[in-house]
SEKE-17401 format. One record per residue (C-alpha): residue number from 1; residue in one letter; x, y, z. Coordinates in steps of 0.2 Angstrom, whole numbers. Layout:
BEGIN
SITE    i  aa      x      y      z
SITE  NUM   a      X      Y      Z
...
This chain:
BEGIN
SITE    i  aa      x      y      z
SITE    1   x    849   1624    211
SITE    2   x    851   1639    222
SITE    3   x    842   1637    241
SITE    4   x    825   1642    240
SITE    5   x    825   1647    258
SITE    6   x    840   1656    257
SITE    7   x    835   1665    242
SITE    8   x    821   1670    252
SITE    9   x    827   1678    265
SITE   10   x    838   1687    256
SITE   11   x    821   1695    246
SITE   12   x    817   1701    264
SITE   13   x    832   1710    270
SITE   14   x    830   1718    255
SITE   15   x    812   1724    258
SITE   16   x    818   1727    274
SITE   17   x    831   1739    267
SITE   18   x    818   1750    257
SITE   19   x    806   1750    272
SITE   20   x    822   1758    281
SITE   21   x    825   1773    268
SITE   22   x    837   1762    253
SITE   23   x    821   1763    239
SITE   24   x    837   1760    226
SITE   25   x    841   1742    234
SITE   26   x    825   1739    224
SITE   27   x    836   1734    210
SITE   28   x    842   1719    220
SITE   29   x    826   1712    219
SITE   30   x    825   1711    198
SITE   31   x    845   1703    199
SITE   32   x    833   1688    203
SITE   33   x    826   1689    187
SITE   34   x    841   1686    175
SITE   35   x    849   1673    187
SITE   36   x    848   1654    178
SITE   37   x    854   1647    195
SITE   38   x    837   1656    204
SITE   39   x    821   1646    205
SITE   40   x    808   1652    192
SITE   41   x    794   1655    204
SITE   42   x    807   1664    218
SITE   43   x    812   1673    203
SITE   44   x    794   1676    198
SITE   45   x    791   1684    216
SITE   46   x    804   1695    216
SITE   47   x    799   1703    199
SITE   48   x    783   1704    207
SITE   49   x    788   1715    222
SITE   50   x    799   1725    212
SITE   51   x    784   1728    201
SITE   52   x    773   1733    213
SITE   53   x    788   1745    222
SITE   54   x    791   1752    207
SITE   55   x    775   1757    206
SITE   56   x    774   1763    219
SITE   57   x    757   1754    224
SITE   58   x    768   1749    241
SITE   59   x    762   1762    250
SITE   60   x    745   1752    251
SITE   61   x    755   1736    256
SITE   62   x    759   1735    274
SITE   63   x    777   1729    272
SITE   64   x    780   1719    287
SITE   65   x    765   1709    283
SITE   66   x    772   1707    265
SITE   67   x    788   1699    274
SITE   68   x    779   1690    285
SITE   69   x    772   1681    271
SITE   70   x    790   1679    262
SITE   71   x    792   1669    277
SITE   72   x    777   1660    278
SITE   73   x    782   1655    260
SITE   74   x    798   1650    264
SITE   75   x    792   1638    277
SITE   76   x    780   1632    264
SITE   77   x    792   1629    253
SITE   78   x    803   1617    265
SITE   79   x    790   1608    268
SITE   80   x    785   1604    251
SITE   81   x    805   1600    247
SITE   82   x    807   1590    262
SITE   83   x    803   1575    269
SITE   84   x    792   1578    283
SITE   85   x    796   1563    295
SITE   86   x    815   1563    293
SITE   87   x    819   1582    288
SITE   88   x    829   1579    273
SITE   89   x    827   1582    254
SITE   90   x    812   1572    247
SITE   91   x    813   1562    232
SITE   92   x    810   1576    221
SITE   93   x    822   1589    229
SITE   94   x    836   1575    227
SITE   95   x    832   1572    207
SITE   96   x    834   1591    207
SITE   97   x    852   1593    214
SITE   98   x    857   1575    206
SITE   99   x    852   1584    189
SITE  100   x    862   1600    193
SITE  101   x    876   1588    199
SITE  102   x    877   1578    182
SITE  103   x    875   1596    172
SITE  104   x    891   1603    182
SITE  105   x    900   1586    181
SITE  106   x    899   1585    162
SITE  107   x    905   1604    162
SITE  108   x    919   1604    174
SITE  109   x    924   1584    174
SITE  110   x    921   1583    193
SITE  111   x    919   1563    199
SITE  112   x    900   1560    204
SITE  113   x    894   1545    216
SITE  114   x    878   1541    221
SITE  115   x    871   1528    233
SITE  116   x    857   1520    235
SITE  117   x    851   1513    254
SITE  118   x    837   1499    258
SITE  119   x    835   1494    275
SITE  120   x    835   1476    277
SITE  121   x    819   1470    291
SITE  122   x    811   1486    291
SITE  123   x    794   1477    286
SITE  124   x    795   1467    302
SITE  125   x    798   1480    312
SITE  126   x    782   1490    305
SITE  127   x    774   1473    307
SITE  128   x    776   1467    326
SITE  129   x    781   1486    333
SITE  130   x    767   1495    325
SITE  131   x    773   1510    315
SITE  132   x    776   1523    328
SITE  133   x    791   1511    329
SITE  134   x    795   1510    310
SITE  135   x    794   1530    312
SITE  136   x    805   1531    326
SITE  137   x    819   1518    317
SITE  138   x    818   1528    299
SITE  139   x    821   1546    308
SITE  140   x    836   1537    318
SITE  141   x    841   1527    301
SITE  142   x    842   1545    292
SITE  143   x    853   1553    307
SITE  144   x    863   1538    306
SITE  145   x    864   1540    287
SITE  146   x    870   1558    289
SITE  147   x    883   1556    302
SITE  148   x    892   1545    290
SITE  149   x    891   1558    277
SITE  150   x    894   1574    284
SITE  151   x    894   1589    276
SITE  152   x    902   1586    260
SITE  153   x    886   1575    252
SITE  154   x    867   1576    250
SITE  155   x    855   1563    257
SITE  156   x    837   1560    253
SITE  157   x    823   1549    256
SITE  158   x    817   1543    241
SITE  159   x    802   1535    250
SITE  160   x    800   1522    262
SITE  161   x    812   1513    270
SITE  162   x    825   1520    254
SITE  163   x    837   1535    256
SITE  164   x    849   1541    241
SITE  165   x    867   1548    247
SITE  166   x    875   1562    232
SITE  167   x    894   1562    235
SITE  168   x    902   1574    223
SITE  169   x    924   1575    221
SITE  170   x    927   1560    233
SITE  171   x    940   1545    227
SITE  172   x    932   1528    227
SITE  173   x    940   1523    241
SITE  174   x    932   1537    251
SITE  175   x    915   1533    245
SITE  176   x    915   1516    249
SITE  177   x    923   1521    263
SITE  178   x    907   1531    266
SITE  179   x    895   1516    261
SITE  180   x    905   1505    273
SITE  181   x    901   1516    288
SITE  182   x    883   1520    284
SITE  183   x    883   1499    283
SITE  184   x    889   1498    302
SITE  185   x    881   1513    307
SITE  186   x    865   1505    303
SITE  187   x    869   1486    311
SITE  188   x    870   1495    330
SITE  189   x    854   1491    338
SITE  190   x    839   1503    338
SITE  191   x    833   1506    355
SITE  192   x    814   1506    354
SITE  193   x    802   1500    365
SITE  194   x    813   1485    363
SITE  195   x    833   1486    355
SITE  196   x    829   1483    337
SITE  197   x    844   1475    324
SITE  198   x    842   1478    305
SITE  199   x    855   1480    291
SITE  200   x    854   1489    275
SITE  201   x    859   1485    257
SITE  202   x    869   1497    247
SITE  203   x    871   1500    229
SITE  204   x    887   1511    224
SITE  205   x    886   1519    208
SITE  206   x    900   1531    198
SITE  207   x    898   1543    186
SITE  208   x    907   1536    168
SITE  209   x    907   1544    150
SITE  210   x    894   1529    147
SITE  211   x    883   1534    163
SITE  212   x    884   1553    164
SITE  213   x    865   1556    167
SITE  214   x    855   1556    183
SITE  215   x    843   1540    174
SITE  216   x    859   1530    170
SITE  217   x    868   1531    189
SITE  218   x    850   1530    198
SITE  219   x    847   1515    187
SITE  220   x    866   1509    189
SITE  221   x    865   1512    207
SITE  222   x    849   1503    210
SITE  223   x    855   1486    201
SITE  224   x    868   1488    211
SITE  225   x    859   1489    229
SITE  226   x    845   1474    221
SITE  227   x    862   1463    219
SITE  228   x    866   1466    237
SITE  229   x    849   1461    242
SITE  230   x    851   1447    231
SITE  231   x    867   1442    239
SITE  232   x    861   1441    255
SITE  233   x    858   1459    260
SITE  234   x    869   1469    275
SITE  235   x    881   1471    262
SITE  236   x    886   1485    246
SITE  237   x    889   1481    230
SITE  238   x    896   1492    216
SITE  239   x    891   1494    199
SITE  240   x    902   1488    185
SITE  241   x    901   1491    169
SITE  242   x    906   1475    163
SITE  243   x    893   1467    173
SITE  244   x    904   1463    188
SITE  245   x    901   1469    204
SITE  246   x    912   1470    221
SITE  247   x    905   1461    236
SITE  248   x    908   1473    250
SITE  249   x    903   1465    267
SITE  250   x    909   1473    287
């Protein structure tokens, strides 16, 4: 899925174009329409601007107020993607790209791995710190999260204490190289109103023939990361087919 806030600034140089004397970059705008990677409803609002430039009922629009409201839309649209306490993708956002992930993966044959994170102790930190506390730890645990990850993944919150990690072309030993970092990462003390130790459980999920979809590694990952717990948590474990998981423990 193509970046809606991307898309849309794009739409407004384009509208900044025509206001500056291009009226034939108003082409650019119906590209949108054709384009399966383009979100229906940005695709839905180019068409519409075009529409209404074609015409020629702009001259009754103010066009920098018309861009000023592409961008208050694009603000809109981040925050109704994104989690508003930690920044990243919400829970739906991440289905999205883990969706498009699984489509391209089937396609091309590229090696998918997705990872399910649980804080361990984060109700008692809620429960004795109050949670402006439990606030303060879950946006550090997510920075935490993404240092470990870098550029080359997707992290979400999938609500609560509960973030997902979408790595895609890394071997399994980089992505439980990856798992065992966030694992540290998260056992360094959290300096609240007091320092603060939890520990996370992770469950490590790959791609297969037989789990291809984004139900079968979500579910796949998340027996996993409920084995970890059951092991005794501040671990990972990794799914296995056959019903054998790997204790993994820093």
């Amino acid at each position: 899925m193509a970046d809606d806030a991307a898309l849309i600034a794009d739409i407004a140089r384009i509208l900044k174009d025509i206001a500056w004397g291009e009226p034939e970059r108003v082409a650019d705008l119906f590209r949108y329409t054709g384009d399966p990677v383009v979100p229906s409803h940005v695709a839905e609002l180019a068409e519409r601007i075009g529409t209404i430039i074609v015409q020629k009922e702009v001259r009754e629009f103010q066009l920098e107020t018309l861009i000023e409201d592409l961008f208050a839309t694009r603000k809109a649209l981040v925050r109704a993607r994104h989690d508003p306490l930690t920044g990243l993708p919400n829970r739906a956002m991440f289905e999205e790209a883990l969706d498009k992930a699984c489509a391209q993966a089937v396609d091309c044959g590229a090696d998918l791995a997705l990872l399910l994170v649980d804080f361990d102790g984060f109700k008692s930190v809620n429960d004795t710190l109050g949670h402006d506390a439990g606030d303060a730890l879950l946006t550090e645990g997510a920075a935490r999260i993404a240092a470990c990850v870098g550029e080359y993944g997707m992290i979400g919150r999938m609500g609560g204490d509960e973030f997902a990690v979408l790595l895609v072309g890394r071997t399994e030993s980089e992505v439980l190289e990856v798992a065992g970092a966030v694992l540290e990462s998260l056992r360094r003390p959290f300096p609240l109103r007091e320092s603060v130790r939890i520990s996370a459980s992770v469950g490590v999920a790959f791609s297969a023939p037989e789990a291809s979809t984004p139900a079968a590694l979500m579910k796949n990952a998340d027996v996993a990361m409920y084995r970890a717990k059951g092991d005794g948590r501040d671990r990972m474990q990794v799914y296995r087919s056959s019903a054998v998981a790997r204790d993994w423990r820093r």
